[in-house]
C-alpha positions as CSV (number, residue, x, y, z in Angstrom):
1,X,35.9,12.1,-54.9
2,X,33.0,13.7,-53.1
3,X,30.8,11.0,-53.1
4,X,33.7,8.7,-52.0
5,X,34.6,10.8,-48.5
6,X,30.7,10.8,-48.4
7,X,30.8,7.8,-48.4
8,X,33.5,7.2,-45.9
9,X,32.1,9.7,-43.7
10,X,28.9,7.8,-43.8
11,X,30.5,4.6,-42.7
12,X,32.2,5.8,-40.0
13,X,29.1,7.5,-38.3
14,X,27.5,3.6,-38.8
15,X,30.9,2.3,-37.3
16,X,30.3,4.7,-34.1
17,X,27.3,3.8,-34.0
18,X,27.3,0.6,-34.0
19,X,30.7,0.5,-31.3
20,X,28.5,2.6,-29.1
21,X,26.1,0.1,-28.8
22,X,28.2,-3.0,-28.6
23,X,29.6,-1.3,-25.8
24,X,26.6,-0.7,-23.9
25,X,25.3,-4.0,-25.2
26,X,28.5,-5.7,-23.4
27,X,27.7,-3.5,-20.4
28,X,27.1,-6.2,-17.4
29,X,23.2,-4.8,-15.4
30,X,23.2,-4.7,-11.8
31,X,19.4,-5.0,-10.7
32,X,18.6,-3.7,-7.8
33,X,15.0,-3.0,-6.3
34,X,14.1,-0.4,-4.5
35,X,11.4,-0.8,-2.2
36,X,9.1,2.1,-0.9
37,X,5.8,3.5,-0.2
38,X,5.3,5.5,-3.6
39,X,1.3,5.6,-2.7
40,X,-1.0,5.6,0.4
41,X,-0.5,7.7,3.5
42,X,3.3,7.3,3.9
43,X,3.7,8.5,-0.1
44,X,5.7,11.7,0.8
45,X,8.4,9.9,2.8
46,X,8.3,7.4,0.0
47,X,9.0,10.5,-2.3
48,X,11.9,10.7,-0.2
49,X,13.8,7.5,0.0
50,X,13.1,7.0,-3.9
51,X,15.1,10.8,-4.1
52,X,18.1,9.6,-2.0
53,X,18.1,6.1,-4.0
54,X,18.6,8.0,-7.1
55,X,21.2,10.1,-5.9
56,X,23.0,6.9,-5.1
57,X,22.8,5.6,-8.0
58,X,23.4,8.7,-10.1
59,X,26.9,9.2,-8.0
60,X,27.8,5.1,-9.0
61,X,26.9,6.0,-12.6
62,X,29.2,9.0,-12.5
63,X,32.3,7.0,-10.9
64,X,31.4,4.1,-13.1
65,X,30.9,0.4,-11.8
66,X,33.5,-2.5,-12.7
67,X,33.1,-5.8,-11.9
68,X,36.1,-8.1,-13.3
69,X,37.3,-5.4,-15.6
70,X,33.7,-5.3,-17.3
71,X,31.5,-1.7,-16.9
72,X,28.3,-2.3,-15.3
73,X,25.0,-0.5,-14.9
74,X,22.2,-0.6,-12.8
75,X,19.2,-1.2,-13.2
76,X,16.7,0.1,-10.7
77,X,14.0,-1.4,-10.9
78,X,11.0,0.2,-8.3
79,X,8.3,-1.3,-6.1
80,X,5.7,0.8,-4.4
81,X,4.7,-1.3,-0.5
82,X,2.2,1.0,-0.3
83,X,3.0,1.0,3.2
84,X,1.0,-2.5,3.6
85,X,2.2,-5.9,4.6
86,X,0.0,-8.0,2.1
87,X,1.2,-6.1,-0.5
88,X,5.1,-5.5,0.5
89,X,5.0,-9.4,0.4
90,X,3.3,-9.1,-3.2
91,X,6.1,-7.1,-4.3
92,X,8.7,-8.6,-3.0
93,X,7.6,-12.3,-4.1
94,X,7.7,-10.9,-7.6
95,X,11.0,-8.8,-7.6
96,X,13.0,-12.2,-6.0
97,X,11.1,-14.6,-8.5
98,X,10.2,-13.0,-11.5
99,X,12.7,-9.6,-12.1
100,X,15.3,-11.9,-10.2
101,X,16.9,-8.4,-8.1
102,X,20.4,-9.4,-7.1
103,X,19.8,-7.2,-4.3
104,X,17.3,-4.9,-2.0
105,X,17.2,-1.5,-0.2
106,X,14.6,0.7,1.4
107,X,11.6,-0.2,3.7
108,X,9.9,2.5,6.2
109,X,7.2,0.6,7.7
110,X,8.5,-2.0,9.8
111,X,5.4,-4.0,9.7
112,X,5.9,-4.4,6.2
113,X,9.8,-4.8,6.4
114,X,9.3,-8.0,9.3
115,X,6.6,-9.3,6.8
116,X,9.1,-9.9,4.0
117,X,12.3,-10.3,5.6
118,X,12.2,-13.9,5.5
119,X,11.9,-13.8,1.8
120,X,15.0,-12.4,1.0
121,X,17.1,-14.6,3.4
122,X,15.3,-17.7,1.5
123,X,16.1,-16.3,-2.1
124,X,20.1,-15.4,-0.2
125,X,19.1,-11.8,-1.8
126,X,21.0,-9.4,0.3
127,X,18.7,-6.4,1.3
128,X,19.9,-3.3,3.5
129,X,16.9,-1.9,5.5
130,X,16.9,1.6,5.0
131,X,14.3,3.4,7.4
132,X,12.4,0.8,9.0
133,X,13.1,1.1,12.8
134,X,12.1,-1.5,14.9
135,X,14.0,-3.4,17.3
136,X,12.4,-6.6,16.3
137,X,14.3,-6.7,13.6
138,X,17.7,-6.7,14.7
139,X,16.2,-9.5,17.1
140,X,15.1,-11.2,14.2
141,X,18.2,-11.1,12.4
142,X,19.9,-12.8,15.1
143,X,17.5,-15.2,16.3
144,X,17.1,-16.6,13.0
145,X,20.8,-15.9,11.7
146,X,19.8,-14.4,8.6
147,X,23.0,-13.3,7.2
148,X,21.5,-11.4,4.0
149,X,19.5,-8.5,6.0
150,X,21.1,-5.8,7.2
151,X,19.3,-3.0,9.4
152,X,21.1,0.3,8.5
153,X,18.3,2.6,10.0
154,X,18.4,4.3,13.6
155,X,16.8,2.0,15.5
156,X,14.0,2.5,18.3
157,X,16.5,3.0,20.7
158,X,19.0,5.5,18.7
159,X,15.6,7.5,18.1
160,X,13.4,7.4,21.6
161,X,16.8,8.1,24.1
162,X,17.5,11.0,22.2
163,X,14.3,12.5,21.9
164,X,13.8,11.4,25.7
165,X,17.1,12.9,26.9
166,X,16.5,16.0,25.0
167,X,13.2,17.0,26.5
168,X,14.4,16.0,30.0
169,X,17.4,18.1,29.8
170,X,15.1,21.2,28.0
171,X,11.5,21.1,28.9
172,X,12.4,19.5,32.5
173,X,8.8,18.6,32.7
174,X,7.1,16.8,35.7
175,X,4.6,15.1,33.8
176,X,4.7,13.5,30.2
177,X,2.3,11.5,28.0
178,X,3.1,9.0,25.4
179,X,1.0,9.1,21.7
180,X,2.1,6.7,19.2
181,X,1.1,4.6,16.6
182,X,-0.2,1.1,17.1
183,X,2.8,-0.5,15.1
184,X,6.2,-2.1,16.2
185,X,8.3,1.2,16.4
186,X,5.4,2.9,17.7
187,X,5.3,0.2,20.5
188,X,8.9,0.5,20.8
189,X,9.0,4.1,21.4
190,X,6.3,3.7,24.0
191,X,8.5,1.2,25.9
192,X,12.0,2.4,25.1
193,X,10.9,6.2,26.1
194,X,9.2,4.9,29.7
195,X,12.4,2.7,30.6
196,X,14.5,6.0,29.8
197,X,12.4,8.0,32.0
198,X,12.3,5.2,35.1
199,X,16.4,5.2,34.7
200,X,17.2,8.7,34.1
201,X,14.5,11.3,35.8
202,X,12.5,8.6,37.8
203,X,10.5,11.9,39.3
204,X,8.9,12.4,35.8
205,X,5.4,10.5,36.1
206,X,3.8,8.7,32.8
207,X,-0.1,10.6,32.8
208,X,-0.7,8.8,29.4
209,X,0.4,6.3,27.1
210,X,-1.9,5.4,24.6
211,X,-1.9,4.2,20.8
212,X,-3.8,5.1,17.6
213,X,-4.4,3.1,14.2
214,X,-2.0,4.2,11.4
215,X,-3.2,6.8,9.5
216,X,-5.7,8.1,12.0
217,X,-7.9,11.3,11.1
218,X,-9.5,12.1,14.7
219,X,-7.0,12.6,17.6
220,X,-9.6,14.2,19.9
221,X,-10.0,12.0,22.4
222,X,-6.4,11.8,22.9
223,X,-5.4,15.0,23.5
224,X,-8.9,16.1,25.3
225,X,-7.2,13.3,27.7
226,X,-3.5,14.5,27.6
227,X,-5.2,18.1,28.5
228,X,-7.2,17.2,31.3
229,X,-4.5,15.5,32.8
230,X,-2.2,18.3,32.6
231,X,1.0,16.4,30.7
232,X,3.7,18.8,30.2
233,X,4.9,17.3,26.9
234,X,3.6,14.6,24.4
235,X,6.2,12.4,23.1
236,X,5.5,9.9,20.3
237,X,5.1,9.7,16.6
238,X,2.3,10.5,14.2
239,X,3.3,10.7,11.1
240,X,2.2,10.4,7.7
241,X,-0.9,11.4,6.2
242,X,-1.9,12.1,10.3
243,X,1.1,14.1,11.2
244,X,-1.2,17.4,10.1
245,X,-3.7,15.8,11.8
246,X,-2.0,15.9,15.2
247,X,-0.6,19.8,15.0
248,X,-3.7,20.9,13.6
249,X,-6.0,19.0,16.7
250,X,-3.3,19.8,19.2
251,X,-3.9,23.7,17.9
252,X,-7.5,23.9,18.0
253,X,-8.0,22.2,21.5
254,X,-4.9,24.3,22.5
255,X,-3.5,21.3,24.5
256,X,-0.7,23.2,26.8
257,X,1.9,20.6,26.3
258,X,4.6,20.9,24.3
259,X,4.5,18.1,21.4
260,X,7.4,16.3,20.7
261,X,7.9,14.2,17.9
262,X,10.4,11.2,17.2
263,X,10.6,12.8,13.5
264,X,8.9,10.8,10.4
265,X,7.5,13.1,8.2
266,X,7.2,16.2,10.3
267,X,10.6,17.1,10.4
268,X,11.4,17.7,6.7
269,X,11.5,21.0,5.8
270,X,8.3,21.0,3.4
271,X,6.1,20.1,6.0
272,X,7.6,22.8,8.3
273,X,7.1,25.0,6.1
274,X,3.4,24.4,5.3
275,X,3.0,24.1,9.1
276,X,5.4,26.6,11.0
277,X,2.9,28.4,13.0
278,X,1.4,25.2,14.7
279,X,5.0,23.9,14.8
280,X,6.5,26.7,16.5
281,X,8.0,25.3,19.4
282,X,7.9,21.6,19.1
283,X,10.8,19.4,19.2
284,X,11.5,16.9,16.9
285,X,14.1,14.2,16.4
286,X,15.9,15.4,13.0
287,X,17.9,12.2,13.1
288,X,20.4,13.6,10.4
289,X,22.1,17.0,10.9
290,X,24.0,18.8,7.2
291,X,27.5,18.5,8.2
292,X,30.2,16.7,6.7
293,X,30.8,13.5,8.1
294,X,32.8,11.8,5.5
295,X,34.2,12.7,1.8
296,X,30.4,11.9,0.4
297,X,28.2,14.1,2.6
298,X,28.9,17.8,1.0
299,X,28.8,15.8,-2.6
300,X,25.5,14.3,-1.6
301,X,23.9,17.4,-0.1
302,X,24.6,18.9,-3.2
303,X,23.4,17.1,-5.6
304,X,20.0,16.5,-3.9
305,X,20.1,20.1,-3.3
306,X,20.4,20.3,-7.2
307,X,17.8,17.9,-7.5
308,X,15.0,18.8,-4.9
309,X,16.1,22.3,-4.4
310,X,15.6,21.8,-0.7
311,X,18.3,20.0,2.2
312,X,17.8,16.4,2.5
313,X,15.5,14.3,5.1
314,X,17.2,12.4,7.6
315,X,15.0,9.4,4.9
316,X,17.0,10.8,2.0
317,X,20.0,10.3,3.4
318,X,19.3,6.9,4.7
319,X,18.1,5.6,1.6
320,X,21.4,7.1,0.0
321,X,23.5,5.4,2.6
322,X,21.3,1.9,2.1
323,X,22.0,2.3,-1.9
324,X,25.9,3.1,-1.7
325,X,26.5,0.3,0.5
326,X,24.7,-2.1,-1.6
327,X,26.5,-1.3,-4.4
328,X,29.9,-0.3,-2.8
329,X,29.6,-4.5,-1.8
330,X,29.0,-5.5,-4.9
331,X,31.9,-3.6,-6.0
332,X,34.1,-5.0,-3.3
333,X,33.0,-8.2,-3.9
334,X,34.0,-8.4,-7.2
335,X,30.6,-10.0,-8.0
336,X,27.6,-10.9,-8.0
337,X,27.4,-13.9,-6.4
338,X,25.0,-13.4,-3.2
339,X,27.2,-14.8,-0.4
340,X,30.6,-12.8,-1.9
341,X,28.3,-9.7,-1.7
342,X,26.8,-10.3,1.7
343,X,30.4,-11.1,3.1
344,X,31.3,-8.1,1.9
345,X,28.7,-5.9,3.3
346,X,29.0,-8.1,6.7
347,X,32.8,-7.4,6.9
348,X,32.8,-3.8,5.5
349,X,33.7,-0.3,6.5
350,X,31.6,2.3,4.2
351,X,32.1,5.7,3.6
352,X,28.7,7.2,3.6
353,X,27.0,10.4,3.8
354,X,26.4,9.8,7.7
355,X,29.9,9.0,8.2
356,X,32.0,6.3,7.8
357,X,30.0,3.4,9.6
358,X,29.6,-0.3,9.8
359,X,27.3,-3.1,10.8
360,X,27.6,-4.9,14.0
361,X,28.0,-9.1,13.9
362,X,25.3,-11.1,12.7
363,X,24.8,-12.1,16.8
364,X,24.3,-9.0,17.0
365,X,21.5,-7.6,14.4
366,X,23.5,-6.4,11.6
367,X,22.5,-2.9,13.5
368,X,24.0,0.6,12.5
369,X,23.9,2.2,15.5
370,X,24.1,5.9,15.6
371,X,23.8,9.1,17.3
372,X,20.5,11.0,16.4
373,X,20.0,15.6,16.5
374,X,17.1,16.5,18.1
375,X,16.2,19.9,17.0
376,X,13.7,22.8,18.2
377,X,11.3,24.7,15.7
378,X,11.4,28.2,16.1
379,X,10.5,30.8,13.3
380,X,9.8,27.8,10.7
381,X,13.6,27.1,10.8
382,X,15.3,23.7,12.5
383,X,17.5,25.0,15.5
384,X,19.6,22.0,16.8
385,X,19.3,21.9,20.9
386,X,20.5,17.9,21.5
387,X,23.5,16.7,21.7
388,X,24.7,19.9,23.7
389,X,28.1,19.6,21.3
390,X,25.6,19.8,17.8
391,X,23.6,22.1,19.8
392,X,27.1,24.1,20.8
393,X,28.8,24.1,17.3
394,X,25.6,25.6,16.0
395,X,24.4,28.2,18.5
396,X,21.2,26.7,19.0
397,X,19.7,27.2,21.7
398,X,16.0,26.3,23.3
399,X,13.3,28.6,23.7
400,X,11.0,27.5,26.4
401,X,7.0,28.2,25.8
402,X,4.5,29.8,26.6
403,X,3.5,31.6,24.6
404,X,2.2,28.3,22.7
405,X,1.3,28.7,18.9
406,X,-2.1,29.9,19.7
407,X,-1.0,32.5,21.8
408,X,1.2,34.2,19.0
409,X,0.1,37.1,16.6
């Protein structure tokens, strides 16, 4: 008798066993790459947008994926740009032909994300930009009707008014100069951020406007310039492996302008942290603000908070965003046939951790437009001062220097 339940026993552990994995085994895969810089001088934002992917992902796993009645997984399948164009294209080339990825998110540099757009619109791979910010884009996407990318990141605009408007209306400076990077967005901001300024306080005179190679090491001449000129404010973005670069020069030369940044990499809270006293003061474009803008935000806060033990990046929620709505589409569409999912991203409203948003027409850009928080550092801690109703519902308030970080014991 023993050895027969013993045996009975024993066959129904095999027949679990063996259920369990016919189950998973029947379990439909969902590939999706996720692109990123995961090395070179944009790695720690990388870090970022791979966090918010998994999150994402995580939260589908959790609610469990259907297509047709069948459970599905997904397969996320990473690729590291490096923040380079040559090999973004490498990447990409080998996630469309060999891994065969039914879809695409992330992308921070927009060199590298106008480099390989074209790809995925000739493989009808849908892809959802995540933090890539250029206006060409959106102009690409039009000009060349490429239904299949989608542009989910602030633009240039949503970024450089908001950063422009804020130190208008707070610093009220006479005389500004312009430092950014020698890319697209940085280009962008340089333009979008003058035309502001010629529309909306045409008494505020340009003193500089120049442009440095990514991942720069020496900003010297720069902001010897933007001192002997007597620039009130320096608006741009360094970011990076060079945004330490730029507090640490603008310290030691003690350039009397107040620096203030449109937001990659120096406004998450790590680097705040290792940099509050040069910080102290500056005003950076936050981008994202914790609130709750939908039923997913407090869930997603918390489980990166879980995660990273820190709040999320404006990049971590953006790549969470990116990630939801390619797989919310899929979802929605039932399948994954390419033009059922782009139709459905196209045509849909999602329910995001930014709020509940969608994409303008293709004629249009497939744009997300939104509304971006400027915030002040003061102490080492992220006070909101722009939109005056953020600024409001959070007391914040801006303190006006001097004293500049140099001056303070």
């Amino acid at each position: 008798m023993r050895r027969a339940m013993g045996w009975i026993g024993a066959v129904t552990v095999i027949a679990i066993v063996v259920a369990r994995a016919a189950i998973a085994q029947d379990a439909g895969e969902i590939k999706l790459g996720a692109f990123m810089p995961l090395s070179g001088i944009s790695a720690d934002v990388g870090a970022q947008i791979k966090a918010g992917t998994e999150v994402a992902i995580d939260r589908a796993h959790e609610q469990g994926l259907k297509l047709g009645g069948k459970p599905y997984r997904v397969k996320v399948i990473w690729y590291d740009t490096e923040g380079k164009g040559d090999v973004g294209l490498n990447v990409v080339t080998r996630a469309l032909t060999v891994d065969k990825i039914h879809a695409g998110v992330g992308f921070l540099s927009s060199d590298v994300f106008i480099r390989v757009m074209d790809e995925f619109q000739k493989a009808s791979v849908p892809v959802v930009d995540c933090c890539a910010a250029s206006l060409k884009i959106g102009d690409k996407i039009a000009a060349n009707k490429m239904g299949y990318v989608f542009q989910l990141s602030p633009t240039a605009n949503d970024i450089a008014r908001s950063l422009a408007a804020a130190v208008a209306a707070n610093v009220k400076p006479k005389k500004i100069a312009l430092l950014n990077e020698n890319t697209d967005a940085g280009r962008d901001f340089s333009r979008i951020t003058r035309d502001w300024y010629q529309q909306n306080a045409k008494d505020v005179e340009v003193v500089a406007d120049d442009f440095v190679d990514r991942g720069v090491t020496d900003l010297t001449p720069q902001l010897a310039k933007i001192k002997r000129v007597g620039a009130q404010a320096i608006l741009g973005e360094i970011y990076g492996s060079s945004g330490p670069v730029l507090f640490n020069q603008w310290f030691e030369l003690r350039v009397p302008a107040l620096v203030a940044h449109m937001g990659a990499t120096v406004s998450a809270q790590t680097f705040i942290d290792q940099h509050a006293k040069m910080m102290d003061g500056a005003i950076v474009n936050n981008r994202w603000w914790p609130a709750r803008y939908s039923d997913v935000s407090e869930p997603m806060m918390a489980a990166y908070r879980k995660k990273a033990g820190t709040d999320p990046t404006n990049f971590v929620v953006q790549a969470h965003d990116a990630t939801l709505v390619a797989l919310e589409a899929i979802t929605k569409a039932g399948s994954l046939d390419p033009d059922k999912m782009r139709a459905a991203i196209e045509g849909g409203t999602f329910a995001m951790a930014w709020g509940t948003r969608k994409f303008t027409p293709l004629a249009e850009g497939h744009r997300m437009p939104i509304q971006t928080v400027v915030v002040q550092i003061q102490g080492g801690k992220k006070v909101p001062i722009f939109p005056a109703e953020i600024a409001a519902k959070a007391d914040g308030k801006y303190v006006a220097p001097p004293p500049y970080a140099w001056e303070k014991k």
